[in-house]
N, C-alpha and C positions, 0 to 999 in steps of 0.2 A: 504494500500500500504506500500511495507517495504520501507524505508530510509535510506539509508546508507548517514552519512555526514564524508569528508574526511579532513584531515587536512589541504589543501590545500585550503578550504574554510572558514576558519576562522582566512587566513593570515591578515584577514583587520579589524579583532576584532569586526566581528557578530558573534552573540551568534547562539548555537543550538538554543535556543527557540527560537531566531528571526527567523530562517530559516526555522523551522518548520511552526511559523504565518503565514511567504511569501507564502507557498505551500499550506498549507491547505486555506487561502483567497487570493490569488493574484488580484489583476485589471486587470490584462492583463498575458496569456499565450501563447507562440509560438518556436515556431520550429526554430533552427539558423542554419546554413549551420555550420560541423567538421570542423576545422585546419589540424587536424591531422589524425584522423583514418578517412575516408570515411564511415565507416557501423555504426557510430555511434550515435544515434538518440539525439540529443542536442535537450533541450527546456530554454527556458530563462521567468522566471515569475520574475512579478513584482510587489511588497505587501507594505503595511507597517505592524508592530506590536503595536498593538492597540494604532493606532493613534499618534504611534511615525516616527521617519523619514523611508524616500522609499525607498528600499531598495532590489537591482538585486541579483537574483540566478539563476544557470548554472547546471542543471546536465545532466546525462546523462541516459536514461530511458534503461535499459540492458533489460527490461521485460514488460510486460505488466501492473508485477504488483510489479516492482524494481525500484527506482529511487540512481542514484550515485552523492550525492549532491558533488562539484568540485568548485563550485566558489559562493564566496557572499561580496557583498560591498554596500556600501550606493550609491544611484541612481547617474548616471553619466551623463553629458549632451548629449553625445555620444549613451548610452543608451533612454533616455525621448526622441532624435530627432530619433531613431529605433522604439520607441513605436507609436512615433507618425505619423509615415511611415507608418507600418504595420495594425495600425489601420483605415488605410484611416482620421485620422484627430480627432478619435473619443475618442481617449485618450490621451489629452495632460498633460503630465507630466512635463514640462519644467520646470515650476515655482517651482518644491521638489525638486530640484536637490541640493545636500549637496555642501556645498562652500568648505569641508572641508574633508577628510576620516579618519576614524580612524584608531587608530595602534593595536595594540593585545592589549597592557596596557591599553588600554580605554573603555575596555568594558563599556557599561550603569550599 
């Protein structure tokens, strides 16, 4: 599958490679309703990189075999009580949720 990751997604200083980790192994992948464009297939996975913190990504799948990576941050509570919705209960993530986010200058 190709990748495209945007600038827009590494405003909160996840790495490419982190982002790549989250998609190629996620724990959890689904579908989120657009903001903005209506015909645009949003999915939200949720990974970590190897065994480091959880960590949400947003893209948008233009293809079947295109993803437009858009958004990526360390797991949000807001996010772990989504996941734990959508899974009927089967994936609680609450307890990884980062107390903290980073900024661009922080990379790992």
């Amino acid at each position: 599958m190709k990748v495209t990751i945007c600038a827009s997604a590494r405003r909160h200083g996840i790495t490419d490679a982190e982002i790549r980790a989250v998609l190629e192994h996620s724990v959890v992948r689904y579908r989120v309703a657009p903001r903005a464009d209506p015909e645009a297939q949003l999915i939200r996975m949720v990974g970590d990189s190897d065994g480091g913190p959880f960590i949400e990504v947003v893209a948008d799948q233009v293809d079947s075999g295109e993803l437009h990576v858009f958004h990526a941050m360390l797991l949000t509570t807001t996010v772990a009580r989504e996941v734990l919705q959508v899974t009927g209960g089967t994936v609680d993530l609450t307890d990884q949720v980062s107390r903290r986010q980073r900024t661009q200058q922080e990379e790992p």
